[in-house]
Each structure stands twice: as C-alpha cells, then as structure tokens.
C-alpha positions in Angstrom: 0.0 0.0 0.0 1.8 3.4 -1.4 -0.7 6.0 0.4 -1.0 6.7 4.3 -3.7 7.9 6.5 -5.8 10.7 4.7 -5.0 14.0 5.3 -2.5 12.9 8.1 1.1 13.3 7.7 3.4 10.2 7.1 6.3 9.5 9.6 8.5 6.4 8.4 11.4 6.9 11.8 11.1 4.1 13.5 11.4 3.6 17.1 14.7 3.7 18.8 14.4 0.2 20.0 13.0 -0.8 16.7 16.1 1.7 14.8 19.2 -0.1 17.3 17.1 -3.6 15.9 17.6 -2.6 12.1 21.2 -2.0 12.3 22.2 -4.3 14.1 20.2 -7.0 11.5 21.4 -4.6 8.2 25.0 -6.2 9.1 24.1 -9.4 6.9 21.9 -7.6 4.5 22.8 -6.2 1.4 23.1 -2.8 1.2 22.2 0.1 -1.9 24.2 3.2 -1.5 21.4 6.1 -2.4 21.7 8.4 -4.9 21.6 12.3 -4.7 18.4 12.1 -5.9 17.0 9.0 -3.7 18.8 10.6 -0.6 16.4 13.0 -1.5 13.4 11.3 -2.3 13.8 8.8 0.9 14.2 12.2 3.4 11.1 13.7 1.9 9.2 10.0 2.3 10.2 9.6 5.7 9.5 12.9 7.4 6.0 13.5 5.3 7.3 16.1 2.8 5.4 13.2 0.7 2.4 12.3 2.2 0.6 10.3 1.7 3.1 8.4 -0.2 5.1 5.5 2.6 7.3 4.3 0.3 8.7 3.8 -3.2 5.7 3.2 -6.1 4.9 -0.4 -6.9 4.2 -0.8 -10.2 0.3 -0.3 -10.1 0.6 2.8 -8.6 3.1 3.8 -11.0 1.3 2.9 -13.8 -1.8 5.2 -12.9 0.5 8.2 -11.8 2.1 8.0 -15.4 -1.4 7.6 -17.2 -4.0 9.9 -14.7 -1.5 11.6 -12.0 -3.6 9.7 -9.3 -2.5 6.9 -7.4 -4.2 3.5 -8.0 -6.3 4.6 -5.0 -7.6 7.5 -6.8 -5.7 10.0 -4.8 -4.2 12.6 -6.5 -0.1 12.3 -7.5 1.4 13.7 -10.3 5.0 12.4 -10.6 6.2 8.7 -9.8 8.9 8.4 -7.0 10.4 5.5 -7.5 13.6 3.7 -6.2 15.5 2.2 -9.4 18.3 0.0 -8.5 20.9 -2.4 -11.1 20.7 -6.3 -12.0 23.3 -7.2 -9.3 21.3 -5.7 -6.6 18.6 -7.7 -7.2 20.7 -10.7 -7.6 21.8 -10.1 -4.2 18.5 -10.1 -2.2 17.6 -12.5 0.4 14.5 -14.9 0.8 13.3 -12.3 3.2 13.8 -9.2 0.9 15.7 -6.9 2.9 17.9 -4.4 1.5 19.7 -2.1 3.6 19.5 1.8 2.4 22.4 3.2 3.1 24.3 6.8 2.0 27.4 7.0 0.4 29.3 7.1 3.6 27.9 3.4 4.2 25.8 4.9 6.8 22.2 3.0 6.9 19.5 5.0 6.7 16.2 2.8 6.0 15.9 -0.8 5.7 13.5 -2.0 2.7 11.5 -5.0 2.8 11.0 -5.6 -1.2 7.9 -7.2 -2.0 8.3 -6.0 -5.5 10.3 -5.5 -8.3 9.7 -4.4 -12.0 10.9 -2.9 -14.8 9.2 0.2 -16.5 9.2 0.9 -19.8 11.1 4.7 -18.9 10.5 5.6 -22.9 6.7 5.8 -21.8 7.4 6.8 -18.6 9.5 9.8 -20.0 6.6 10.6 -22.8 3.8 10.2 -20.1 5.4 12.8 -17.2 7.1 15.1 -19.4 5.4 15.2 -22.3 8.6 14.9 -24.2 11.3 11.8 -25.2 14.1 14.7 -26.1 17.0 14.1 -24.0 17.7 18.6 -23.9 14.9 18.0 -21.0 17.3 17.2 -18.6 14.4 15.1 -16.8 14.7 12.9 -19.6 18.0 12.8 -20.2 18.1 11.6 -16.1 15.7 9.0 -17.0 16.6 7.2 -20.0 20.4 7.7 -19.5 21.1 7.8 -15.4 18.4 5.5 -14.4 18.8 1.7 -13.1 16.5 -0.9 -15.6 14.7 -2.0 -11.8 12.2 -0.5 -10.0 11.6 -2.1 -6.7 9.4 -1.0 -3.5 8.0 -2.7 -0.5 8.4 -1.7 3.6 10.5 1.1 4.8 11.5 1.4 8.3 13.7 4.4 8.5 16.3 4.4 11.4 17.7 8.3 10.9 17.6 11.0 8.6 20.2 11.6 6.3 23.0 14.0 7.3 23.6 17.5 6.6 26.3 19.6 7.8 25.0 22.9 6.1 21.4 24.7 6.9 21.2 22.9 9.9 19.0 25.9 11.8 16.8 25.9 7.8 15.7 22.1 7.7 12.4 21.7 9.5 10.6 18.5 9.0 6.6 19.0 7.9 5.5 18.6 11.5 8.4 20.8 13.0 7.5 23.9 10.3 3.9 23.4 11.1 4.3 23.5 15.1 6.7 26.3 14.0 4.0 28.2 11.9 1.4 27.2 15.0 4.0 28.9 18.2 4.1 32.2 16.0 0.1 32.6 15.7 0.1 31.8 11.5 -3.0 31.0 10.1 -2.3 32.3 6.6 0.9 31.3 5.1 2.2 31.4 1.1 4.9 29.6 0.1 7.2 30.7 -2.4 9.3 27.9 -4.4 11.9 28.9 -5.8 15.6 27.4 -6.9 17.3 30.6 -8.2 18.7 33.7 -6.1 16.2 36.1 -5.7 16.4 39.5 -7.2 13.9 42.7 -6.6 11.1 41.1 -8.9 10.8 38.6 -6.7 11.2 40.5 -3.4 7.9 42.5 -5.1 5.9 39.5 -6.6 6.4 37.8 -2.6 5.8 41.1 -1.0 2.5 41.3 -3.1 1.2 37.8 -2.9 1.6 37.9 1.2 -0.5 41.3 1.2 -3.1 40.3 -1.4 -3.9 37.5 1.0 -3.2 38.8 4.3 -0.9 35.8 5.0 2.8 35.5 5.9 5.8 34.2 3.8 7.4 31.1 3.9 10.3 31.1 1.6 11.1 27.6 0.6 13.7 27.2 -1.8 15.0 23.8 -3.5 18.3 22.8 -1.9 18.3 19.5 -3.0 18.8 18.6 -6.9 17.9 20.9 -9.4 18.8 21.9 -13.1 21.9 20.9 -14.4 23.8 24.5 -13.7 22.1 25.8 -11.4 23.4 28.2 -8.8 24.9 26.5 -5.8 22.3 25.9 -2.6 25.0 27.6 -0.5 25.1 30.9 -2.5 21.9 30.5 -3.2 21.2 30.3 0.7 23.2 33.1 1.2 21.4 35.6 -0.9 18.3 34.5 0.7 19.4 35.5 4.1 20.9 38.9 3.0 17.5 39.4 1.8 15.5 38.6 4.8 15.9 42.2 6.2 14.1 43.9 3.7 10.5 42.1 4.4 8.6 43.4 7.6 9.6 42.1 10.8 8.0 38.9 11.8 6.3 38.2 8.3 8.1 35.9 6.4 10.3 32.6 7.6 13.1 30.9 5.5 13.3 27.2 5.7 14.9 24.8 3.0 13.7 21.9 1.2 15.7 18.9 -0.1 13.8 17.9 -3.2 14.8 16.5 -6.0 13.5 18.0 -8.8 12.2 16.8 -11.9 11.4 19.9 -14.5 8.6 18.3 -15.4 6.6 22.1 -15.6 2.8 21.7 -14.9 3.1 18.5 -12.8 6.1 19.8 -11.3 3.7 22.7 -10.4 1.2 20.6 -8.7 4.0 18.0 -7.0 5.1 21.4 -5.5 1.8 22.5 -4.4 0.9 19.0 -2.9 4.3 19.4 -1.2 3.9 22.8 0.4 0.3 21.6 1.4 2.4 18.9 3.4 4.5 22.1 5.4 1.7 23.7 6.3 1.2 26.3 3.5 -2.0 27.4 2.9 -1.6 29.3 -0.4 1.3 28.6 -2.7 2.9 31.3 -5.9 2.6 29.8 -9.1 4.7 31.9 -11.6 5.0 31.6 -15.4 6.6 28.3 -16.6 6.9 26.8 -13.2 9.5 24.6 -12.8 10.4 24.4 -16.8 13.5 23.2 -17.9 13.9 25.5 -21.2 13.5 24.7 -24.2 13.8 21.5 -27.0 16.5 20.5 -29.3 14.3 23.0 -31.9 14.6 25.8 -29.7 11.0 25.5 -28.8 10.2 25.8 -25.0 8.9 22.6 -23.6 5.7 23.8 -21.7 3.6 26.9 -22.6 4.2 30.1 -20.3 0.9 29.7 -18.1 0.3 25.5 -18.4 1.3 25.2 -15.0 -0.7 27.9 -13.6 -3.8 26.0 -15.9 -3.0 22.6 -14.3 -3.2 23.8 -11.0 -5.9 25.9 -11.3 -8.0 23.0 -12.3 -6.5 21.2 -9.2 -6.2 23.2 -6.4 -9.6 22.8 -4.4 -8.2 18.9 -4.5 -4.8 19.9 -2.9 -6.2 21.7 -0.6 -3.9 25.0 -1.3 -4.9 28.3 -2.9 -2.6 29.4 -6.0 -1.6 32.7 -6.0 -0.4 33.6 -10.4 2.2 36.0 -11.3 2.9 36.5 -14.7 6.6 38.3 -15.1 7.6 41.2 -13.3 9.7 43.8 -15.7 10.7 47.3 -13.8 9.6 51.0 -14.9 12.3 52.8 -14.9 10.6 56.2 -15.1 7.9 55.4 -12.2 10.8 53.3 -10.3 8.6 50.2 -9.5 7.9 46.7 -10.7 4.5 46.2 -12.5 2.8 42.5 -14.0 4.3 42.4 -17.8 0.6 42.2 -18.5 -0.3 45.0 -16.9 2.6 47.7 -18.4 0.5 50.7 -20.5 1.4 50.4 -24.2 4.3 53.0 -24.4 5.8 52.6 -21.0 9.7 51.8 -20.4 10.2 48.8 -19.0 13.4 46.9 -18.4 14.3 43.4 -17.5 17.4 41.1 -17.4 17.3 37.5 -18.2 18.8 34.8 -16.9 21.6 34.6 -19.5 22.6 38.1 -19.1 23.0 37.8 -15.5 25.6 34.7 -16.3 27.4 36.8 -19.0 27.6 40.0 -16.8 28.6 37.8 -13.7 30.8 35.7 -15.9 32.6 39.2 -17.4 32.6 41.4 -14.5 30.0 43.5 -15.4 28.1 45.4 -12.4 24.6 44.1 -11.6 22.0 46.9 -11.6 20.6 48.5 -8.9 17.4 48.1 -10.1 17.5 44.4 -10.7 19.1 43.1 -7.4 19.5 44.7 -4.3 23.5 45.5 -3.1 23.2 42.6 -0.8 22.7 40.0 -2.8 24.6 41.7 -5.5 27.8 41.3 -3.3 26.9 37.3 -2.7 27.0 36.6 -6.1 30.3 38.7 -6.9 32.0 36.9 -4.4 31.2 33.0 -5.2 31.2 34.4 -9.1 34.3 35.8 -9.6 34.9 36.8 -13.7 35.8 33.8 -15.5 39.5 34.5 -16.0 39.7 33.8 -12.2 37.3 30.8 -12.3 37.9 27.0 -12.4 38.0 25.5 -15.6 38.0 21.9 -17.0 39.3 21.0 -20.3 38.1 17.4 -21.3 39.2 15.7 -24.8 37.4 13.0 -26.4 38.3 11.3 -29.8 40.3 8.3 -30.8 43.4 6.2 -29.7 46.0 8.6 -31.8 43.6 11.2 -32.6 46.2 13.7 -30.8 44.9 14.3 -27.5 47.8 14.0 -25.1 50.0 16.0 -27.4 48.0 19.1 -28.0 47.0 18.6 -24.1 50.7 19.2 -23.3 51.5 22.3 -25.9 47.6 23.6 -24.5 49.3 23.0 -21.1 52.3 25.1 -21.5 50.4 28.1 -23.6 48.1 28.5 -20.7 51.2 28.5 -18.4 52.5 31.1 -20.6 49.3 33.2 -20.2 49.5 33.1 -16.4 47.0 30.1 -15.8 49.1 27.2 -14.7 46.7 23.5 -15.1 46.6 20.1 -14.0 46.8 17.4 -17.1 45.1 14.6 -16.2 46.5 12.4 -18.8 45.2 9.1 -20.0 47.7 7.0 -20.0 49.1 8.4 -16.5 45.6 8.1 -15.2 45.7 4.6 -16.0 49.0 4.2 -13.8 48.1 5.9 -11.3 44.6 6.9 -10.5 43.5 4.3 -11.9 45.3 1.1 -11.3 43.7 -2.1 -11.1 40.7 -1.3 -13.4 40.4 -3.1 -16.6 38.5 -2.6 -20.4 35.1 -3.4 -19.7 32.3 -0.6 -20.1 32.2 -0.5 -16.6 35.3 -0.1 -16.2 36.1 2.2 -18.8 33.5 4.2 -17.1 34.9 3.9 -13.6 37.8 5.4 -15.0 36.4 8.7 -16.2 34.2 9.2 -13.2 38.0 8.9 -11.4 39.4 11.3 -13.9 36.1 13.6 -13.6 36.1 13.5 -9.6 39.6 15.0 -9.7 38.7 17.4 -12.4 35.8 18.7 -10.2 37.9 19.3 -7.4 40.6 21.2 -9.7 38.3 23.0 -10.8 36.4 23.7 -7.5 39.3 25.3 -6.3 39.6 27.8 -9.1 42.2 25.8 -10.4 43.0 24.3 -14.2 42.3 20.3 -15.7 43.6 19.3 -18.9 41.8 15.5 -19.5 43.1 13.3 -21.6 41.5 10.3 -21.9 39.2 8.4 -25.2 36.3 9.0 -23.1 33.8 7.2 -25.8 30.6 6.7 -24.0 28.2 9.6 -24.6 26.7 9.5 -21.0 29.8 9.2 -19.0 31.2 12.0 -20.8 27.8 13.8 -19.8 28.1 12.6 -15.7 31.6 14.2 -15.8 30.2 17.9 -17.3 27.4 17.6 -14.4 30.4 17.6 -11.9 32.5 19.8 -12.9 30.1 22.4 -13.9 28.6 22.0 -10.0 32.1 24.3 -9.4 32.8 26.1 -13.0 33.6 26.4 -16.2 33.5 22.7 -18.5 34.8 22.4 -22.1 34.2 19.7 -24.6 37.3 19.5 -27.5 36.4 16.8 -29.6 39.5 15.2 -31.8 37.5 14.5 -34.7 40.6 13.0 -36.5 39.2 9.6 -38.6 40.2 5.9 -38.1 41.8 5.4 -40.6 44.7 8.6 -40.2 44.7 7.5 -36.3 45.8 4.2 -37.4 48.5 5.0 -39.6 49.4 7.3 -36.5 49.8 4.8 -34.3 53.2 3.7 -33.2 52.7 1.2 -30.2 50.7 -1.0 -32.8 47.9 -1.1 -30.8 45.2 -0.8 -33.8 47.3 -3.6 -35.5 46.7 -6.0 -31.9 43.0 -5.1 -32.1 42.5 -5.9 -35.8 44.0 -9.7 -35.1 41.9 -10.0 -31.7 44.6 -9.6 -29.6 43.1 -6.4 -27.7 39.1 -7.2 -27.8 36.9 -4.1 -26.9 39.0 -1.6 -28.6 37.4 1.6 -29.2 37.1 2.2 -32.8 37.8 -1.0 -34.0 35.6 -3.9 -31.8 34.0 -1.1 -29.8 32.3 1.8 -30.6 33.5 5.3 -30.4 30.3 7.2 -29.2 30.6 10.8 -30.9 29.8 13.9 -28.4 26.6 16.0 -29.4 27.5 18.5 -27.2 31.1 19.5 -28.0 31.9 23.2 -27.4 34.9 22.7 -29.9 35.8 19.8 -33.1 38.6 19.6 -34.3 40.6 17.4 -36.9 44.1 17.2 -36.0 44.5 15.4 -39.2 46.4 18.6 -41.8 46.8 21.2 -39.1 49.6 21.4 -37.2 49.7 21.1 -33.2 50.1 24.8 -32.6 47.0 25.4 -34.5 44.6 23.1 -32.5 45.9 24.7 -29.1 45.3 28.2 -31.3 41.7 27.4 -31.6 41.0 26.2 -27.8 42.9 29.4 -26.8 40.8 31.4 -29.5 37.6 29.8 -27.3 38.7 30.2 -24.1 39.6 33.8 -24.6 36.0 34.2 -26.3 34.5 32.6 -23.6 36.1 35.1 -20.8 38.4 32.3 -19.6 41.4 34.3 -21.0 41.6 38.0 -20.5 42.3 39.4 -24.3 45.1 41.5 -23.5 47.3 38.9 -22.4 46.2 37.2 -26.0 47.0 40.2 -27.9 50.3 40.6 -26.1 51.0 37.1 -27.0 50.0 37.0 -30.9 52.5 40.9 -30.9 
C-alpha cells in the first residue's frame, strides 16, 4: 500500500528500539548506496514532505500516476517516485527481501523490505510525465540515461535522517515547520518555491502575494537537486538571508527543502503545491513556466508560459492550497517600481534582465544593476562568481586512440602556463598508472575510469584551479556525468578530436590498432567497440592537416571568447 492515513502526515522513523534492531540486523543484509536524488526522495518519504506516499511506487501505482497523475487509490499524484536499483542488486536479495538503504558514507539510513520488483518501460514513462522523449529535457536525459533498468518497492523502516552539515538551523521536518508556523500565531501562510537567487522582482511579486492574502511568507527554496547548472544551494542560501531584512519584521520565515527536482513544468507545479500543502502552506505562488527546464533541441520551449498555472488551477480545491499567479515582473524605470508584464501601459519603459545576461555580466565582471538586485545579494553573487578569467576550468578531450589528445593537451598545457593560468593534465595514460590502477577494459570499467578522472577534475576545478583530460572517453553518457560535476564548481569544455580511423591508425606507433585488428586487444574503441561521438562539444577539431600549434590556437581562441582568458594577455602574446 503506497498511500498513508488521509490528510495525516506520514512518519517512516522508526522507534529507537526498533532503529538499534535494524542495524544491528542490516550487518548481513545487502546494502544500496542512495543516490543524490534518492537521498532525497527517501528524506522527503520519511518525514512527510510526501504524504501520503510511505514508500517507493509499486508498479500499479506507478502505472496510474504516469497515465491519470492519481494513485491506484484515486488520490491525487502527479510524478512517480520510484527507487530504481541495477541487475546485481537484485541478484543479491535475500528470501526475506531486505535491502539495507544506506548513504554514500555506508551509513544505513532505511531498511527496505522488497515485496516487489519491476521494470518500466522509462520511454513511456518519460513521454507520459514530461510530455517529451528529447533528451535537452534534462528530466529525460536523467531518466533514460542515469536511471537503473529496476524499480523495486515494499516496507521502509527508517532508522535516521540523512545527514547535513550545512542549513542545519533551515531544515524543518513538515510537522516541525507546522508546530513552527502554529507557536508564532500563522493561520495564513504562502509559500514561495523557488531554486534561483532572488532579485527585486521577486522580493515584489512575494511582498505582493503575502499582502493580497493577508498571509505570511514562507520562503522555501529547492536545496536538493535541481537543473543541471544551477546556482549553488549555499550561494543561493546566502542571498536569501541577506534578503531577509528587507520584508517586515516577523512576516516571512526561511526554511529549506531537499527535493529533488524533476522539470517536469505543470506536474512539477502541482508536485510542489501537494508538497507545500504537506508544510503547512496554505496558499502557494505559481509563476509563469513553473518549474520548466527551457526549451527543446528545436529551440522550442517545452511547456507553454501559463500550463502550469492551468493545471493547477484545475486542481487546487483537490490539494487543498490556494494558488496565487504572477505572470513576469519587468521594472519601470521612469515610475521606479515593478508592475505585471501584463499590466505595463502600451508606451511605457520597461526593463528586465534575463537569466543569461546575468551569467554573462557575472561571468565578465559587469556590475549588476541597482534596479535588478538589491547591493546585498549583489555582493553574494560577486563573491562565489568571480569573472571567469579567475574561475575554475576543465578542459576534457574526447576522440580516438592517436587522434592527438595527449600531445595538444601538453603544448595547451604550457600556452596557458605562458598566459598566467598554470593546469593540471590529467593524462590518459598516466591516469591509468596511477589513478587508476587495477581497473580493466570493460564498459564498466572504462567508465569507472572517467568518473575517477572527472572526480579529480571537479575538485581542480572547484578550487579555481585548471584540468587538462586526456582520456578516449567514448561513452556519450559518462562523458555527460563528468560535465554535471564539474560544472557544480565552473567552467566545463568539450574539445572533440574529430581525426578519422583510418589517419589515427596510420598514427599509431605502439601498434595497438594492428593488436585489435588480429583479436589480440578485444573491446577496442574504434575497431571492436564503438566510439560514441559527443553531441554536445563546445569545440571539433581534426588534427588530421593542421599542425599542433594550430589546434591549441583554436581552444585558446575559445577560451579567450568565452572570458576564460583576458584578451590583452592574448594580444600581447600573438605581438
């Protein structure tokens, strides 16, 4: 049974008797480390955040929230939370089912008696929730790319929460922010979702929404998993709290949420809504394209502006939360004020900035107007956004056994030295000595290899520092997983050797092509494996009739394009 008791809020913690009980047994159990996105998932399950759901969907329920957004019990549910796990897990299971749920520390978490196990057809699933099978929906591309082939749910005890070590003061359970909203006399509270750092529209549109409704504010902002490039929870935090000042004393109430999001738009809307109905909300802002990822591989957005303020419309008496619609705010520069886009007089001078042109002016050093942020939160995002020539920066190659990667890496490694940016080469072959030791040729552990090489990158990067990789890197969605984690801390880089087989061949002088074609090396990318190419390369190049110095001339060109590279130093050098 997937729901609890109506209109009651779920609690999955067990006892501590029952909690020392479970650990103690989990020792001879086999264990799933969580995902990011399940740690999330199983915090949100066990504290309420989604009631009434008391565990992972089984496969009838699933089937009816892909189909109808109702659960098989007819209760309302818009987006399947499932737990997906690989073939070996399964093959480890016990006659009793238990799997121990632990994070990535090994710590356990939840134990999960699974009583069942399926595999979805995540095409459909994909088509069903978002509406879309294009992997530029990064919902999608999660998954049909990231996702295990097995779904599994059954009983979860949960024995502790997982850990944080940031917001501590910010993470209230549902029941806590409801005996919170109770001690402080609120009766009428909005929430406002939200997974960017607010600016002055959004200071107005809250400011507005609380006084329409004589309510108070709960800000409630996404600190879990969001859009590929997003702006990091703790900056994002951080702006929050300078602007916590500028609302009326005792009105509004900052607490964080650790959800996982999906994009999926108009669900996505509703999910939220049902979520914030859990906290205690009362009325909840719906602005245009809620929770949309952008837009297609045509250039066409996913959802229409207002389909999520439509869907919940037609929904909300069944939530049991008012919706409160903005449309966009833009600013009058001649009346000094914010005003509904809809509402501007034909004529009027309005200005606003999009979310690119705040990445580009942060990105180049530009100054953030007055009129779009406030100094405060201005000063946050200066700070953790330094201009790119001071940023971390990965450059990853991809391309063929002799295509030219680690020789252009090197040369690309000294010219940068040369400019004043001194980087790391993470090289494949050294990688594979050191780093990466033990591993063999298999796709998995091909793969294990450039998650190593991407970890390390991350961190260089995350210290403002430079990576040079190296490596073949021919598998479309591990080359993907490392741009997710380095981009989490800066600047990411895709230089494709486009150089063909066959002049990578007569290249090769450790005969390794020549092994492969008589069977001696099997799984050899390009010749009994394939080479996956990248759809998302920033730079292709064929190495095949150009020298060296002009490849590492184009990625310089780039990175000085792209604000990595200040152009003076560039103009000095080509004088």
């Amino acid at each position: 049974m997937t729901a609890g008791p109506a209109g009651g809020l779920v609690d999955l913690l067990a006892p501590p008797d029952r909690a020392r009980e479970l650990i103690a047994r989990s020792l001879d159990w086999p264990s799933w480390c969580l995902t990011r996105r399940q740690l999330c998932d199983l915090e949100l399950l066990t504290g309420g955040g989604f009631s009434p759901l008391t565990t992972f969907l089984g496969q009838r329920d699933y089937d009816t929230v892909c189909s109808s957004m109702r659960l098989s019990d007819g209760l309302l549910w818009p987006i399947p939370v499932t737990l997906d796990v690989p073939d070996r897990v399964l093959g480890t299971l016990g006659a009793d089912g238990q799997l121990a749920l632990r994070d990535d520390e090994g710590v356990l978490l939840a134990s999960l008696r699974v009583t069942e196990v399926f595999r979805p057809d995540r095409v459909a699933e994909a088509d069903a929730v978002y509406g879309t099978t294009d992997l530029c929906h990064p919902g999608v591309e999660h998954l049909l790319r990231c996702t295990h082939p097995n779904y599994v749910s059954g009983v979860i005890e949960s024995v502790r929460m997982p850990a944080h070590r940031d917001f501590r003061d910010l993470r209230q359970t549902p029941s806590q922010l409801r005996a919170e909203f109770a001690r402080r006399g609120w009766h009428r509270v909005v929430a406002f979702q939200t997974r960017n750092p607010m600016h002055r529209a959004h200071h107005h549109l809250t400011l507005e929404a609380a006084r329409r409704v004589d309510a108070n504010l709960l800000i409630h902002p996404v600190v879990g998993v969001g859009k590929p490039g997003d702006v990091p929870a703790a900056l994002r935090v951080r702006c929050y709290r300078a602007l916590l000042p500028s609302y009326p004393d005792g009105s509004v109430l900052l607490s964080v949420l650790p959800l996982a999001m999906r994009m999926a738009g108009p669900r996505e809307a509703l999910w939220h809504a049902i979520i914030r109905r859990n906290y205690g909300a009362t009325h909840f802002i719906v602005g245009r394209d809620h929770a949309g990822p952008g837009s297609d591989h045509a250039g066409k957005p996913f959802y229409e502006p207002y389909e999520a303020q439509n869907l919940l419309s037609a929904h909300a008496e069944e939530v049991g939360i008012q919706m409160l619609s903005f449309p966009r705010m833009v600013y009058l520069p001649d009346h000094d004020r914010y005003a509904a886009e809809d509402d501007v007089p034909a004529g009027t001078r309005s200005l606003s900035l999009s979310g690119t042109e705040l990445r580009e002016r942060l990105a180049t050093g530009r100054e953030l107007p007055e009129w779009f942020t406030p100094g405060e939160v201005a000063a946050e995002l200066r700070r953790s956004f330094p201009p790119r020539t001071g940023r971390g920066l990965t450059i990853f190659f991809t391309g063929l056994s002799g295509s030219g990667k680690s020789t252009i890496a090197e040369s690309l490694r000294d010219s940068l030295a040369e400019r004043g940016r001194t980087a790391s080469l993470l090289d494949g072959d050294l990688v594979r000595q050191h780093l990466s030791r033990g591993l063999g040729f298999s796709r998995a552990d091909r793969d294990e290899n450039i998650r190593r090489i991407g970890f390390v990158a991350a961190e260089v990067t995350r210290h403002s520092g430079v990576a040079i990789c190296a490596p073949i890197a021919p598998y479309e969605t591990t080359r993907r997983e490392v741009r997710r984690m380095v981009e989490a801390h800066g600047g990411f880089v895709l230089v494709y050797l486009a150089t063909s087989l066959s002049v990578c061949e007569a290249r090769d002088r450790k005969g390794l092509y020549a092994k492969a074609r008589r069977g001696l090396t099997p799984g050899f990318t390009g010749v009994s494996d394939p080479f996956e190419v990248p759809r998302d390369a920033d730079l292709i190049i064929d190495t095949a009739d150009q020298p060296v110095s002009q490849s590492v001339q184009q990625i310089l060109d780039l990175l000085q394009r792209d604000g990595y590279l200040p152009a003076d130093r560039m103009k000095q050098a080509a004088g």
